[in-house]
N, C-alpha and C positions, 0 to 999 in steps of 0.2 A: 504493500500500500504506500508505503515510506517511498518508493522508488518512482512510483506513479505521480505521488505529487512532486516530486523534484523536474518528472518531466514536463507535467502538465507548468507548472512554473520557469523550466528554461525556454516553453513554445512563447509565453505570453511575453516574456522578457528580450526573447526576438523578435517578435512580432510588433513589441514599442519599440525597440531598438530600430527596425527593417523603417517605421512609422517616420521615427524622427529624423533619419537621415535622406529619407526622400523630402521631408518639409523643407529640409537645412538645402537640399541640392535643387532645390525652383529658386531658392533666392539665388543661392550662388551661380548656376547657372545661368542666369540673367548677363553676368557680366556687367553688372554697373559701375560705369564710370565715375558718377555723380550720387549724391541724396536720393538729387528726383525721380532718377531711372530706377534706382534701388527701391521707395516705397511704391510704385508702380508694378513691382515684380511678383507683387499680391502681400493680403493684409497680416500675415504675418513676418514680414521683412524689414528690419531694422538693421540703419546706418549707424556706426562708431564711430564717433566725432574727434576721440583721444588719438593725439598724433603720435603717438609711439606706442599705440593698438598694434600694429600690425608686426608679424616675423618678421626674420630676416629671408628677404627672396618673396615672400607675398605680395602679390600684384594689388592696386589699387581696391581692384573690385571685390578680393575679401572681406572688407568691409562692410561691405552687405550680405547678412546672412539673419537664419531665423532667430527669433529675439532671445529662446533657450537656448542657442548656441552661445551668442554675442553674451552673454552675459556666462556662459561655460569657457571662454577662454581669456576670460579677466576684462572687458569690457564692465564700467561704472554703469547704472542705470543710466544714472543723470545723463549719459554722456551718447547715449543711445536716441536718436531721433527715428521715431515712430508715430506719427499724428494720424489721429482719426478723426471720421466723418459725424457728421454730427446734423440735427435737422431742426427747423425753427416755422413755427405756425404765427405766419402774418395775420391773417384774418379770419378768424371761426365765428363769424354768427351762427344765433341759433335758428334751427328749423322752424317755419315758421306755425304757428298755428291758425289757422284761417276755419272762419265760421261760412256755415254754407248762408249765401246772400249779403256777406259782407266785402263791399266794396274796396279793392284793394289795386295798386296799380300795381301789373306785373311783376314791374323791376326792380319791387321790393317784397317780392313773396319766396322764401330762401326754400329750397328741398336739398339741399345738398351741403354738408358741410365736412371738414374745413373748407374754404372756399381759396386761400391762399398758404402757400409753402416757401420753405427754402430747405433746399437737400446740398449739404458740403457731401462730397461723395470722393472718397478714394476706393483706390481699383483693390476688386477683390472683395469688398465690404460692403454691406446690402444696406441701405436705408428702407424702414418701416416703418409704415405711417396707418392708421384704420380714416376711412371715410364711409360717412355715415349717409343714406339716403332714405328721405320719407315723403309719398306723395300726398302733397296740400292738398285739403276738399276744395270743392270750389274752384277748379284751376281754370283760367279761361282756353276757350279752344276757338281756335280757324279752321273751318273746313273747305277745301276748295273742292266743284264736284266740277270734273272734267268730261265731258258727253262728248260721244261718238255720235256725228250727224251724217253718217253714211247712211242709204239709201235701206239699209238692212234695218234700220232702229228708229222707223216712224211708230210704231206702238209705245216705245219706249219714250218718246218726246210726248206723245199722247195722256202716257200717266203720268210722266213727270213733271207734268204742268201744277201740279199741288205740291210740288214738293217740299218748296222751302218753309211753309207754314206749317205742313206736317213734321218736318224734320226738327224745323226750330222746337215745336210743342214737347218731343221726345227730349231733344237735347236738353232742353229745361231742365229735366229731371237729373242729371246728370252735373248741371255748370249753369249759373244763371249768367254767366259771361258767354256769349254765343256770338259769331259771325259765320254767315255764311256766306260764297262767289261759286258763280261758276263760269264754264267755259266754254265753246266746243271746237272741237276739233276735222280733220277730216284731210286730205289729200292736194298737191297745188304743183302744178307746171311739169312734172315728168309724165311723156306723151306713153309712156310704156307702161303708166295703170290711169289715168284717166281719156277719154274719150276727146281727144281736140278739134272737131269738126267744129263750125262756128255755132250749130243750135246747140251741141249737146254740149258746151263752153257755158250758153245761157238756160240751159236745165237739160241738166246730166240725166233726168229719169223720165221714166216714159212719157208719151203725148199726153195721157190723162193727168198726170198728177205735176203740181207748179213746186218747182226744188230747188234751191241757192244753188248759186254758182259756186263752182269746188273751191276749196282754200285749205291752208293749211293747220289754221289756228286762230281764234279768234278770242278775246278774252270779254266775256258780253258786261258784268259789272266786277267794281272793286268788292274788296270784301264787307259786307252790309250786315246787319242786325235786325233789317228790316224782309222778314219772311213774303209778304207781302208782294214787296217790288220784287223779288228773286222770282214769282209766279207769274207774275205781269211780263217779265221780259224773255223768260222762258217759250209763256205763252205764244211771242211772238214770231221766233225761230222756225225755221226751214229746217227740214231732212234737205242732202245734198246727194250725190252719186258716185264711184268708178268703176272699173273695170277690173277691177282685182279684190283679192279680200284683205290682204292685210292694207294697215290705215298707216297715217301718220303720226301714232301717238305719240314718240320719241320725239318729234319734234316739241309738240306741247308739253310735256313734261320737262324736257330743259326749259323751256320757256317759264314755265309755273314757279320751276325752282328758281332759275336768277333771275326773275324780271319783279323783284319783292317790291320797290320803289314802287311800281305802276299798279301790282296787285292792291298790294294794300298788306303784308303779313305784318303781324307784330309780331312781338316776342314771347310767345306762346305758344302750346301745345299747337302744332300742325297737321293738317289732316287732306291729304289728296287723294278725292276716290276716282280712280281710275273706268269710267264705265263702256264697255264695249264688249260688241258681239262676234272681234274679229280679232286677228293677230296685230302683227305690227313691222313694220318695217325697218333696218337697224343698218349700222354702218356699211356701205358697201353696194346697198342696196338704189341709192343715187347713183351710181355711175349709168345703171342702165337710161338715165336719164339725159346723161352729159352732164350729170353734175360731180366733179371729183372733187374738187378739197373738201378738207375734215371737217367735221363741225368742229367750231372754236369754243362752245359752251359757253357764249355770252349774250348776255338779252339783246334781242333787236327787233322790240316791239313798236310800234310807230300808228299812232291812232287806234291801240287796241289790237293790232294785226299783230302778228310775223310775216316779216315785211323780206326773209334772205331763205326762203323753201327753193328756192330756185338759186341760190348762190351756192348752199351748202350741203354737204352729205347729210344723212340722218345722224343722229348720234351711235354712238356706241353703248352696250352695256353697262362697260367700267366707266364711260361718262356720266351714263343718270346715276349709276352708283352710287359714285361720287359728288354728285350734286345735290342730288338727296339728303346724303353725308351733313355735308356742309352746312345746309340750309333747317337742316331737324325739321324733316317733312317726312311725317309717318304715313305710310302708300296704303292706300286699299284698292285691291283688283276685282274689281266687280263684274263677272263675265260669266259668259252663258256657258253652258255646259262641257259644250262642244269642245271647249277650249282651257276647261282646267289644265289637262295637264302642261301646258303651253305655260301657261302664269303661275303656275308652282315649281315649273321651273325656274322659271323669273324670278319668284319670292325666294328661292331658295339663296340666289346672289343678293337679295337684296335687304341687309341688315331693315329690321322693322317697319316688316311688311306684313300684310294677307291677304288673303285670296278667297274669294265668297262667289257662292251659285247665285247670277243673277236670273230671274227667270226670262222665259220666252220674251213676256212683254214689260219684263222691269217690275214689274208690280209689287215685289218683295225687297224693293234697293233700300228703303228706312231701318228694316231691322236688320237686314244685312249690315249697313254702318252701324247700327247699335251694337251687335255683337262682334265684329269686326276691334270697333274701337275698344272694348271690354277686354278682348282678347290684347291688343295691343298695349292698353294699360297694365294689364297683369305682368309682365314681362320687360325685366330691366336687362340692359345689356351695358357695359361699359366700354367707351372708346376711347384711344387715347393719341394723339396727334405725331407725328414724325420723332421716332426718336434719336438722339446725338448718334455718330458714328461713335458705337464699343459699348454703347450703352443698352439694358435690357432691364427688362420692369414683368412682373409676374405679380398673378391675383390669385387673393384665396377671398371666398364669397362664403359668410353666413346670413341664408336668408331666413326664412317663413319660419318662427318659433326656434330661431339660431344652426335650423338643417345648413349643413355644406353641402355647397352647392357645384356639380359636377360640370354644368354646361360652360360653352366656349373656354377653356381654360380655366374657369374661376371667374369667369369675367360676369356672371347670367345669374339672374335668380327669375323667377318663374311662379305664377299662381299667387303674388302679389295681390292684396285686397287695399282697398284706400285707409288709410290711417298706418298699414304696416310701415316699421320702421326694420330697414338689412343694413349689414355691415360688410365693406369690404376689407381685407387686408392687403395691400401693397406694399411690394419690394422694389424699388430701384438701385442698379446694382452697374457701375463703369466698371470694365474692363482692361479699360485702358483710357489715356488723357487724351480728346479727340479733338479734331485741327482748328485752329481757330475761326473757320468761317463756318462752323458747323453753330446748330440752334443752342441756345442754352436754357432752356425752359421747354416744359413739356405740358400741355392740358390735358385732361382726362374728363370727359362727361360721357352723361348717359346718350343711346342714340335718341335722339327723337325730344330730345328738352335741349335747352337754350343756355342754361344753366353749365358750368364748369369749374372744375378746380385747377387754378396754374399753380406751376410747380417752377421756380426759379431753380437753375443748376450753377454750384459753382465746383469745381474740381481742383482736389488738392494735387498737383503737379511736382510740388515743389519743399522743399524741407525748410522750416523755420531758420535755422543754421546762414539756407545760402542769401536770408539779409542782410549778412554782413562778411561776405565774401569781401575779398583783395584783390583788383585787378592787377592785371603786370607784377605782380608778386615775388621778389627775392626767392620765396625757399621755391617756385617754381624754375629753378636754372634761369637767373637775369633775366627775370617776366617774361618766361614765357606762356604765361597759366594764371588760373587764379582761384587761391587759396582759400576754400572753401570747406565747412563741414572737417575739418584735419585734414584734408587733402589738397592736391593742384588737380583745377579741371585744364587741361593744357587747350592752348588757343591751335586753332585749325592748322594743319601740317605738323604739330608737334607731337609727341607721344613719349611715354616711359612715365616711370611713378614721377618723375619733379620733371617732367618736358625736357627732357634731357637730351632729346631724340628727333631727328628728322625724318619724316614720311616718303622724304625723296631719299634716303641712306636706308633706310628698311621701316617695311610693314610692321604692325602690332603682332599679327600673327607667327610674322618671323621671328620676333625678338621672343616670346614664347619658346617656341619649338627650339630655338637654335642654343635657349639656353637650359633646357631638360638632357640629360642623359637619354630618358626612356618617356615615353609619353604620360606613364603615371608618376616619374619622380617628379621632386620639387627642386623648383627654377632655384638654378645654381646650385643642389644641394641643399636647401637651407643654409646656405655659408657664405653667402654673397649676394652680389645685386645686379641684374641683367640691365646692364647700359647698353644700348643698342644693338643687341644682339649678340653681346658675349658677356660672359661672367667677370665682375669684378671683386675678387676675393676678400672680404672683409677682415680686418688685421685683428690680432688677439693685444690684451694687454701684456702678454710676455714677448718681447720682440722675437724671441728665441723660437716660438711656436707660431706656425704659417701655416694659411693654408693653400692647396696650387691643386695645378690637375686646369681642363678646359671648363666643368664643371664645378668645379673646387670642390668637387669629390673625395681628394686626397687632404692629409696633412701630415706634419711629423711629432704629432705630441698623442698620439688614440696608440698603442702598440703597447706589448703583454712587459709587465717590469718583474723586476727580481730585484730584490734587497733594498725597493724604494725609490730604484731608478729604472728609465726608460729604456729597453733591450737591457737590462741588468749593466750598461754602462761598457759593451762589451759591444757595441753595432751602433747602426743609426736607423733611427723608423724611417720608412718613405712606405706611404699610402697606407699604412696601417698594418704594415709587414716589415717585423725583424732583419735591415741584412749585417750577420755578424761579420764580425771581424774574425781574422784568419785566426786557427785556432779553437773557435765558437762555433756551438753551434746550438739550436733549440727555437723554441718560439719567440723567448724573451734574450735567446743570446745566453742564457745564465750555465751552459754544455761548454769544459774546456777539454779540447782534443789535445791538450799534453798532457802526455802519460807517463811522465817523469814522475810524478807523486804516487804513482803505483808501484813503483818498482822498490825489489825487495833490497834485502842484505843480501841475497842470494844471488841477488845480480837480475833476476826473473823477476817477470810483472805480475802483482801478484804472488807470487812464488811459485809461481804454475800453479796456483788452485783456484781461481778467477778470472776475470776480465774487468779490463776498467772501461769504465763508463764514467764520463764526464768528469776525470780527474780522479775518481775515486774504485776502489775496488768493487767487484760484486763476484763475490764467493762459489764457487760452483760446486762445493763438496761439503756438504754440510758438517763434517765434522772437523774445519776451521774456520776460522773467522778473526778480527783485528785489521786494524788499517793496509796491510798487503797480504792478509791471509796465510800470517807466518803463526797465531798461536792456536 
């Protein structure tokens, strides 16, 4: 049992062992020249500011190593530069509490909080922060309803003449803050899905029936409160026609998203329902028109039109995506059967959306946005804007009754009711210190609110120490460096521990190699100083003892002594080997090969009953003995 636990105890005791030398070899590894490069090489890497830290033969960049090491080979605490990250909360108002039918102006109704940060962030060490999110009763909403007035959705313009009075009476229920706009949409100038004969230019649909001229987009009012007028101008609206089924929607919807100025959006809950009984048309799809450049994704509404259907491609997916994004316009796709799976494709790219059966003749589009937007409210998601290059940020989500929460990352909580209060936890965490033209603040909001929390970044780079570096510096060889943290950072073309060294006379890497024996010895031995590329032997305080060799591998004071002295006083060491003098012989020299002190009264060495060995007898018959083996 005794035996077991010694082994169980020499696995773990390597196992920390195997631990701390791979921690000790990311710092060292690194190779740092400097502080800054050194706390950069992750957050357990600490500089040694003590200028007679280092061996003799150790390159600058030992210095930098893990903090149980630096402080394992006689490094002071004090003396160790190691600064961490640290985080500071600018602004936390509190969530608000909002009463349902109390008047509040949006842009001081808070659900999110903290609302401002500052993260010090060095590489390797995570900054942690929780933000807290609760949605206000009462919240105002915009709804934009975007109609298809293709030839296919006269029933549908038919019911939706009531709409906005119906719609407003449900919203009520919901938000006594309400506006409603709408839209329509429909097709304009590519001869290859509408009809350009000059009648069916001025009614695209049959002889019986009187139909708007085609267009691409039209925006009929701003956004209003008034349900009322929204039926009045509805009322008045044309169906239109082409020749193809998919429509122009992609145009309208970038138009919805950036043309807010003409719309009319505030800063509130937004809401585009998307209504149509047909597909859509999307990048690419303009040329067969002769229209090729890209959409630019910029309003170019002009008396309520889109006024560039004819200049521009459609848009792309990753455009309205994006624009959506931006703009916190929550989508609903409101389409007939035929064509779910079409738009759930769509909703599937399109953060905070859905997708609803509208019927044959529309007659079901009010509860469809009631449960549409219900579904949409239940459902948090967090976004968060461009991060720096090396930098990376990670969510942990407790939502609904403190469950964690699996979706997108961490990012998602789900089945949210109004009054719940979720929390997120975030890490932001650099890599590394990234270029200066790069962002240094990051936002983070939910998709589909207007609301955000910025995060200031600043990054630690640089060691406290190098405020008071020395430029052109003496102990750097006659300025060529500057003395820093205990060290010289040597000025460009220079190199070696004090810039001793020319770049055009030899590489960094040469002067390494050229001054190791073997790839794993240490430069020069430990016994000297690798000045551009050759060992310079460092002197003892006994003149008498040197040491030499290419390496200074060698010296003459390390060799075996006898009676107190060096070869027993009898040779000279050279490289840590005895060579005696004539006569001598042994490891220390202390063997004399005169055999005059053997010799008997007999005349014979020994007396003929031994052999001498090192001056002295050795007996070979044991029954004599005495200094020549005469008694």
């Amino acid at each position: 049992m005794a035996r077991i636990l010694l082994l169980v105890g020499l696995c773990i005791y390597s196992l920390s062992y195997t631990s701390a030398q791979q921690g000790e070899t990311e710092c060292l590894k690194a190779n740092a020249k400097s502080c800054g490069e050194c706390i950069q090489a992750g957050p357990n890497c600490g500089w040694c500011t003590k200028v007679d830290f280092l061996e003799r033969g150790e390159p600058t960049s030992a210095r930098c190593d893990d903090l149980a090491a630096l402080k394992s080979k006689g490094c002071p605490e004090e003396s160790i530069q190691n600064p961490t990250g640290r985080k500071e909360t600018l602004k936390d108002n509190a969530i608000t509490n909002k009463a349902k039918g109390e008047h509040m102006d949006p842009a001081n109704i808070t659900q999110i909080r903290p609302q401002q940060l500052r993260l010090e962030l060095r590489s390797g060490e995570p900054q942690t922060f929780n933000l807290t999110f609760r949605r206000a009763e009462d919240y105002p909403v915009d709804l934009y309803y975007l109609m298809d007035l293709s030839n296919y959705t006269k029933d549908d313009l038919e019911n939706a003449k009531s709409l906005g009075t119906a719609l407003m009476r449900e919203m009520k229920q919901i938000t006594s803050d309400f506006r409603i706009v709408f839209s329509l949409f429909f097709l304009l100038g590519f001869g290859s899905y509408i009809s350009t004969t000059p009648a069916k230019l001025l009614n695209p649909c049959t002889t019986d029936q009187n139909c708007s001229s085609p267009f691409s987009f039209k925006n009929v009012l701003s956004l209003t409160s008034d349900g009322k007028l929204f039926n009045e101008l509805l009322g008045k609206q044309q169906i239109s026609g082409n020749l193809d089924s998919p429509e122009g929607g992609f145009d309208a919807i970038m138009q919805v998203a950036v043309c807010g100025d003409q719309i009319g959006w505030r800063n509130v809950t937004r809401l585009l329902v998307f209504s149509t009984d047909a597909g859509f048309h999307f990048a690419g799809d303009g040329k067969l028109g002769g229209t090729v450049l890209p959409n630019d994704g910029k309003c170019h509404m002009h008396d309520n039109m889109y006024t560039m259907s004819h200049y521009y491609d459609y848009p792309s997916v990753a455009q309205i995506v994006q624009k959506l994004n931006e703009n916190n316009i929550q989508t609903i796709f409101a389409v007939t059967e035929d064509f779910q799976p079409v738009y759930k494709e769509l909703k599937d790219l399109i953060p905070k959306s859905a997708v609803g059966t509208l019927s044959s003749n529309s007659s079901n589009v009010i509860q469809l946005i009631i449960d549409s937007y219900n579904s949409l409210s239940s459902e948090l998601i967090l976004e968060n804007s461009k991060l720096p290059e090396g930098v990376t940020i990670s969510y942990k989500s407790f939502c609904k009754n403190g469950v964690i929460g699996t979706g997108e990352n961490g990012r998602k909580c789900s089945n949210i009711s109004l009054g719940d209060q979720v929390q997120f936890e975030i890490s932001v965490t650099a890599r590394k210190c990234p270029k200066k033209d790069q962002p240094n603040s990051i936002k983070i909001k939910p998709l589909g609110f207007t609301e955000e929390v910025e995060i200031g970044l600043k990054f630690i780079c640089e060691c406290d120490c190098q405020e008071s570096s020395t430029p052109d510096s003496p102990e750097c060889h006659y300025g060529n460096g500057i003395f820093e943290c205990g060290a010289c950072r040597c000025n460009e073309g220079r190199i070696g521990k004090h810039c001793e060294c020319s770049t055009e006379q030899v590489s960094s890497e040469d002067m390494d190699a050229q001054c190791r024996k073997k790839i794993s010895s240490k430069i020069c031995s430990n016994n000297g100083d690798c000045i551009c590329g050759q060992c310079v032997c460092m002197k003892r305080e006994n003149p008498n003892e040197v040491y030499s060799g290419k390496y200074c591998e060698c010296d003459n004071f390390n060799c075996d002594r006898s009676n107190g002295q060096i070869c027993g006083g009898n040779g000279i060491c050279k490289c840590g080997v005895c060579e005696c003098f004539p006569d001598f012989s042994g490891s220390a020299c202390d063997c004399s090969e005169d055999k005059s002190t053997c010799l008997a009264l007999n005349g014979q060495i020994c007396s003929g009953r031994g052999i001498c060995e090192c001056g002295k007898c050795k007996c070979t018959d044991p029954k004599f003995q005495g200094p020549t083996c005469e008694m």
